[in-house]
C-alpha angles and dihedrals in degrees: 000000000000116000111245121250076257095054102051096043093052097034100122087247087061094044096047086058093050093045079058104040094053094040090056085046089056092051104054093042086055098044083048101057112043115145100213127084114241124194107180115197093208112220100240103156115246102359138048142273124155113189114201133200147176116156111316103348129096135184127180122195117199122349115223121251094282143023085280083105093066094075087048093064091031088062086047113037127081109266097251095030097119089163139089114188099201116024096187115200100191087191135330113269130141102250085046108049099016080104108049107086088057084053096047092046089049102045137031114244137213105198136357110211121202145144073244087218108119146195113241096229113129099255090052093052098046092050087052089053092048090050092049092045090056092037089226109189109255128205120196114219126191132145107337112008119137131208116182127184108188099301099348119103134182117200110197102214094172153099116353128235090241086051100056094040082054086067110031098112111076106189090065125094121253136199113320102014095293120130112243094246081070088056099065089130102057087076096037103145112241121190133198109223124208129194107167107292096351122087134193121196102208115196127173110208101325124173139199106274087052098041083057090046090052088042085040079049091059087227107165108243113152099131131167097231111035111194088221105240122261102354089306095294118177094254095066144055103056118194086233081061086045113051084043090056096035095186128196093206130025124187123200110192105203140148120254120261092000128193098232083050099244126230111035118245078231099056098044092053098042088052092047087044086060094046091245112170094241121201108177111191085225095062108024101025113225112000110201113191109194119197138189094198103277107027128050141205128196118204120184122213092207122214 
Protein backbone atom coordinates (compact mmCIF):
# COMPACT_ATOMS: atom_id res chain seq x y z
CA UNK A 1 0.00 0.00 0.00
CA UNK A 2 1.11 3.58 -0.70
CA UNK A 3 2.54 5.50 2.23
CA UNK A 4 0.34 8.43 3.13
CA UNK A 5 1.59 12.36 2.40
CA UNK A 6 2.18 11.87 6.65
CA UNK A 7 4.11 9.04 6.33
CA UNK A 8 6.44 10.03 4.08
CA UNK A 9 7.06 13.64 5.65
CA UNK A 10 7.69 12.22 9.18
CA UNK A 11 9.52 8.75 8.05
CA UNK A 12 13.51 9.24 10.21
CA UNK A 13 15.04 9.54 6.89
CA UNK A 14 12.72 12.81 6.32
CA UNK A 15 13.35 14.08 9.52
CA UNK A 16 17.29 13.56 9.39
CA UNK A 17 17.24 15.85 6.23
CA UNK A 18 15.20 18.48 7.93
CA UNK A 19 17.43 18.36 11.32
CA UNK A 20 20.32 19.32 8.48
CA UNK A 21 18.61 21.68 6.26
CA UNK A 22 17.54 23.94 9.07
CA UNK A 23 20.77 23.62 10.92
CA UNK A 24 22.60 24.81 7.91
CA UNK A 25 19.79 27.60 7.73
CA UNK A 26 20.68 28.65 11.42
CA UNK A 27 24.32 28.90 10.62
CA UNK A 28 24.42 31.00 8.00
CA UNK A 29 21.77 33.38 9.53
CA UNK A 30 24.01 33.55 12.50
CA UNK A 31 27.05 33.93 10.79
CA UNK A 32 24.88 36.94 8.66
CA UNK A 33 23.79 39.13 11.43
CA UNK A 34 26.46 39.71 13.86
CA UNK A 35 26.49 42.79 15.27
CA UNK A 36 30.27 43.26 15.73
CA UNK A 37 32.68 44.49 13.23
CA UNK A 38 35.55 41.88 12.28
CA UNK A 39 38.75 42.78 10.38
CA UNK A 40 40.71 39.65 10.04
CA UNK A 41 44.46 40.14 9.16
CA UNK A 42 44.67 36.75 7.38
CA UNK A 43 47.87 34.98 8.11
CA UNK A 44 49.30 34.68 4.59
CA UNK A 45 52.95 34.36 5.18
CA UNK A 46 55.22 37.45 3.84
CA UNK A 47 52.47 39.88 2.20
CA UNK A 48 49.20 41.29 3.11
CA UNK A 49 45.52 40.52 3.01
CA UNK A 50 42.73 42.14 5.60
CA UNK A 51 39.45 40.58 5.30
CA UNK A 52 36.37 42.89 6.72
CA UNK A 53 33.08 42.17 7.75
CA UNK A 54 29.64 43.54 9.31
CA UNK A 55 26.55 41.56 8.52
CA UNK A 56 26.47 40.67 5.26
CA UNK A 57 28.97 42.62 3.86
CA UNK A 58 32.54 41.71 3.15
CA UNK A 59 35.49 43.49 1.86
CA UNK A 60 39.01 42.04 1.33
CA UNK A 61 42.04 44.26 0.78
CA UNK A 62 45.03 42.72 -0.73
CA UNK A 63 45.35 38.85 -1.15
CA UNK A 64 49.13 37.27 -0.10
CA UNK A 65 51.26 36.11 -2.45
CA UNK A 66 49.46 32.93 -2.89
CA UNK A 67 45.95 31.21 -2.44
CA UNK A 68 46.96 30.90 1.15
CA UNK A 69 44.41 33.84 1.61
CA UNK A 70 41.49 31.68 0.65
CA UNK A 71 41.40 29.76 4.06
CA UNK A 72 41.56 32.69 5.53
CA UNK A 73 38.01 33.80 4.08
CA UNK A 74 36.86 30.35 4.12
CA UNK A 75 37.42 30.38 8.29
CA UNK A 76 35.52 33.87 8.26
CA UNK A 77 32.90 33.98 5.91
CA UNK A 78 29.24 32.53 6.32
CA UNK A 79 29.14 28.56 4.69
CA UNK A 80 27.06 29.40 1.62
CA UNK A 81 28.43 33.09 1.32
CA UNK A 82 30.12 32.71 -2.35
CA UNK A 83 30.25 36.61 -2.61
CA UNK A 84 32.66 39.53 -1.67
CA UNK A 85 31.24 42.88 -2.12
CA UNK A 86 34.56 44.93 -2.33
CA UNK A 87 37.76 42.92 -3.44
CA UNK A 88 40.61 46.12 -2.73
CA UNK A 89 44.01 45.76 -4.61
CA UNK A 90 46.14 48.65 -2.75
CA UNK A 91 49.11 48.13 -5.83
CA UNK A 92 50.06 45.73 -7.61
CA UNK A 93 53.10 43.69 -5.95
CA UNK A 94 53.69 40.37 -5.90
CA UNK A 95 53.01 39.41 -1.94
CA UNK A 96 49.78 41.64 -2.34
CA UNK A 97 48.04 40.56 -5.34
CA UNK A 98 49.85 36.98 -5.91
CA UNK A 99 46.34 35.72 -4.45
CA UNK A 100 43.81 37.31 -6.19
CA UNK A 101 43.19 35.42 -9.01
CA UNK A 102 42.48 32.32 -6.63
CA UNK A 103 40.04 34.70 -4.91
CA UNK A 104 38.35 36.01 -8.21
CA UNK A 105 37.99 32.36 -9.67
CA UNK A 106 36.34 31.17 -6.00
CA UNK A 107 33.74 34.15 -5.28
CA UNK A 108 31.77 36.30 -7.17
CA UNK A 109 32.74 40.09 -6.82
CA UNK A 110 31.18 42.93 -6.86
CA UNK A 111 33.53 45.22 -7.45
CA UNK A 112 37.54 45.24 -7.90
CA UNK A 113 39.12 48.95 -6.51
CA UNK A 114 42.09 50.03 -7.54
CA UNK A 115 44.20 53.23 -8.50
CA UNK A 116 43.88 51.09 -11.69
CA UNK A 117 47.55 52.14 -12.50
CA UNK A 118 49.71 48.95 -12.64
CA UNK A 119 52.80 47.69 -12.66
CA UNK A 120 53.76 45.39 -16.39
CA UNK A 121 55.10 42.35 -14.65
CA UNK A 122 53.79 39.61 -15.70
CA UNK A 123 51.15 38.74 -12.33
CA UNK A 124 49.71 42.14 -12.54
CA UNK A 125 48.98 41.81 -16.03
CA UNK A 126 47.49 38.56 -15.90
CA UNK A 127 45.26 39.55 -13.17
CA UNK A 128 44.23 42.62 -15.40
CA UNK A 129 43.45 40.17 -18.24
CA UNK A 130 41.43 37.89 -15.85
CA UNK A 131 39.36 41.08 -14.56
CA UNK A 132 38.60 42.27 -18.29
CA UNK A 133 37.60 38.43 -19.46
CA UNK A 134 35.01 38.27 -16.72
CA UNK A 135 34.16 41.78 -17.18
CA UNK A 136 34.31 42.25 -13.31
CA UNK A 137 33.03 45.56 -12.44
CA UNK A 138 36.03 47.89 -11.47
CA UNK A 139 36.00 51.00 -9.22
CA UNK A 140 39.10 53.56 -9.31
CA UNK A 141 40.08 54.99 -5.77
CA UNK A 142 42.45 57.81 -5.14
CA UNK A 143 42.50 60.77 -2.34
CA UNK A 144 39.36 61.12 -1.27
CA UNK A 145 37.07 58.37 -2.66
CA UNK A 146 34.47 56.67 -0.24
CA UNK A 147 33.12 53.64 -0.28
CA UNK A 148 30.42 52.89 2.60
CA UNK A 149 28.55 49.35 3.32
CA UNK A 150 25.81 50.00 6.03
CA UNK A 151 27.93 51.25 8.66
CA UNK A 152 30.66 50.50 7.48
CA UNK A 153 32.99 53.50 5.71
CA UNK A 154 36.44 53.54 3.90
CA UNK A 155 38.28 57.09 3.64
CA UNK A 156 40.90 56.96 1.11
CA UNK A 157 43.35 59.11 2.47
CA UNK A 158 45.95 58.23 -0.14
CA UNK A 159 47.40 58.69 -2.53
CA UNK A 160 46.20 61.68 -4.68
CA UNK A 161 45.16 61.70 -8.36
CA UNK A 162 48.11 64.28 -9.22
CA UNK A 163 50.18 62.05 -7.58
CA UNK A 164 49.48 58.99 -9.50
CA UNK A 165 49.40 60.67 -12.61
CA UNK A 166 52.89 61.90 -11.44
CA UNK A 167 53.97 58.21 -11.78
CA UNK A 168 52.18 56.64 -14.33
CA UNK A 169 54.76 56.18 -16.55
CA UNK A 170 56.93 53.39 -15.52
CA UNK A 171 59.89 53.51 -17.81
CA UNK A 172 60.95 56.98 -16.30
CA UNK A 173 63.27 57.42 -13.62
CA UNK A 174 62.02 58.45 -10.06
CA UNK A 175 63.58 60.00 -6.89
CA UNK A 176 66.81 58.72 -6.20
CA UNK A 177 67.66 57.04 -9.42
CA UNK A 178 65.04 54.36 -9.10
CA UNK A 179 62.73 53.66 -11.90
CA UNK A 180 59.00 54.36 -10.97
CA UNK A 181 57.88 50.51 -11.23
CA UNK A 182 60.10 50.32 -7.95
CA UNK A 183 58.37 52.48 -6.75
CA UNK A 184 55.07 50.56 -6.61
CA UNK A 185 54.65 51.70 -2.72
CA UNK A 186 54.79 55.20 -2.97
CA UNK A 187 51.17 55.07 -4.32
CA UNK A 188 50.01 52.11 -2.01
CA UNK A 189 46.01 53.11 -1.20
CA UNK A 190 45.40 53.61 2.38
CA UNK A 191 42.24 53.94 3.60
CA UNK A 192 40.77 55.34 6.99
CA UNK A 193 37.86 52.92 8.29
CA UNK A 194 35.15 53.97 10.30
CA UNK A 195 32.72 51.88 12.23
CA UNK A 196 30.82 54.32 14.66
CA UNK A 197 33.30 55.51 17.21
CA UNK A 198 36.35 52.94 16.13
CA UNK A 199 38.55 53.69 13.70
CA UNK A 200 41.51 51.44 11.50
CA UNK A 201 44.22 53.16 9.56
CA UNK A 202 44.94 50.73 6.94
CA UNK A 203 48.24 51.24 5.08
CA UNK A 204 49.86 48.82 2.38
CA UNK A 205 53.15 49.11 2.42
CA UNK A 206 53.53 52.97 3.24
CA UNK A 207 56.57 54.51 3.93
CA UNK A 208 57.73 57.42 5.41
CA UNK A 209 57.73 60.16 2.61
CA UNK A 210 54.24 59.24 1.96
CA UNK A 211 53.04 58.81 5.80
CA UNK A 212 54.46 63.14 6.17
CA UNK A 213 52.50 64.08 2.72
CA UNK A 214 49.24 62.46 4.14
CA UNK A 215 50.10 64.24 7.74
CA UNK A 216 51.32 67.62 5.32
CA UNK A 217 47.58 66.78 3.68
CA UNK A 218 45.88 67.34 7.07
CA UNK A 219 44.11 64.34 6.48
CA UNK A 220 42.53 63.21 9.89
CA UNK A 221 44.16 59.71 10.90
CA UNK A 222 44.24 59.15 14.59
CA UNK A 223 42.62 55.37 14.71
CA UNK A 224 42.44 52.92 17.37
CA UNK A 225 44.02 49.65 15.21
CA UNK A 226 46.93 50.85 12.57
CA UNK A 227 47.76 47.98 9.98
CA UNK A 228 51.88 48.99 10.39
CA UNK A 229 53.12 50.03 6.64
CA UNK A 230 54.94 47.66 4.41
CA UNK A 231 55.52 44.51 6.88
CA UNK A 232 57.21 46.93 9.45
CA UNK A 233 60.20 47.75 7.23
CA UNK A 234 62.47 50.00 8.34
CA UNK A 235 61.28 52.83 5.88
CA UNK A 236 57.94 53.21 7.43
CA UNK A 237 56.36 53.78 10.29
CA UNK A 238 57.84 57.04 11.41
CA UNK A 239 57.19 58.27 15.51
CA UNK A 240 55.85 61.67 13.96
CA UNK A 241 52.99 58.99 12.18
CA UNK A 242 52.78 57.59 15.19
CA UNK A 243 52.18 60.05 17.92
CA UNK A 244 49.40 61.75 15.16
CA UNK A 245 47.51 58.19 14.87
CA UNK A 246 48.07 57.07 18.63
CA UNK A 247 46.86 54.10 18.23
CA UNK A 248 45.71 51.56 20.96
CA UNK A 249 46.43 48.18 18.49
CA UNK A 250 48.77 47.78 15.60
CA UNK A 251 48.87 44.49 13.22
CA UNK A 252 51.84 43.64 11.07
CA UNK A 253 51.03 41.25 8.96
CA UNK A 254 54.56 39.50 7.92
CA UNK A 255 55.93 36.10 6.91
CA UNK A 256 58.05 34.04 9.47
CA UNK A 257 61.68 34.05 9.28
CA UNK A 258 61.65 36.27 6.43
CA UNK A 259 64.60 37.18 4.04
CA UNK A 260 64.30 41.26 4.32
CA UNK A 261 64.28 40.51 8.17
CA UNK A 262 60.70 41.81 9.03
CA UNK A 263 59.93 43.88 11.44
CA UNK A 264 62.39 46.21 11.92
CA UNK A 265 64.26 46.19 15.17
CA UNK A 266 63.12 50.13 14.91
CA UNK A 267 59.63 49.67 14.58
CA UNK A 268 59.20 47.03 17.29
CA UNK A 269 61.05 49.33 19.97
CA UNK A 270 59.55 52.44 19.12
CA UNK A 271 55.86 50.59 19.46
CA UNK A 272 56.81 49.03 22.66
CA UNK A 273 58.22 52.29 23.63
CA UNK A 274 54.32 53.77 23.13
CA UNK A 275 52.79 51.00 24.98
CA UNK A 276 50.73 49.65 21.39
CA UNK A 277 49.19 46.48 21.84
CA UNK A 278 51.30 44.78 19.01
CA UNK A 279 49.99 41.25 17.14
CA UNK A 280 52.51 40.34 14.42
CA UNK A 281 50.97 37.14 11.81
CA UNK A 282 54.57 35.51 12.22
CA UNK A 283 54.29 35.09 15.89
CA UNK A 284 50.65 34.92 16.74
CA UNK A 285 48.88 33.41 12.76
CA UNK A 286 45.77 35.30 11.74
CA UNK A 287 44.71 38.24 14.51
CA UNK A 288 40.92 39.12 14.11
CA UNK A 289 39.81 42.57 16.29
CA UNK A 290 35.91 42.74 16.45
CA UNK A 291 34.27 45.95 17.39
CA UNK A 292 31.00 47.09 18.18
CA UNK A 293 31.86 50.77 17.60
CA UNK A 294 33.43 51.81 20.91
CA UNK A 295 35.10 48.36 22.62
CA UNK A 296 37.39 45.87 21.06
CA UNK A 297 38.42 42.45 21.32
CA UNK A 298 41.43 40.83 19.83
CA UNK A 299 41.34 36.86 19.18
CA UNK A 300 44.36 35.13 17.90
CA UNK A 301 44.11 32.02 15.51
CA UNK A 302 47.74 30.57 16.80
CA UNK A 303 50.11 28.67 14.46
Amino acid sequence: MEKSFIARIINPKTISLWVIFLLFSFIYARGNTSPLLGITICDVGQGDAIFIRYLQTEILIDAGSSSKVLACLSRNMPLFDTTIEYVIETHDDRDHIGGMESVLKKYKVNQYVSTEVHKSTEISKRLQDFISTHNIPRKRAVQGTIIQENEVVLHTLWPPQEYIQKYDFPEENGQNGKSNRDRSNARSLVFRLEFGGFSALLTGDLEIPEENAILSSGETVRAALLKIGHHGSNGSTSEVFLDAVRPMYAAISVGKNNQYKHPSPRVMQLLEHLNIYVSRTDRDGEVTYQTDGQRVWVKRRML
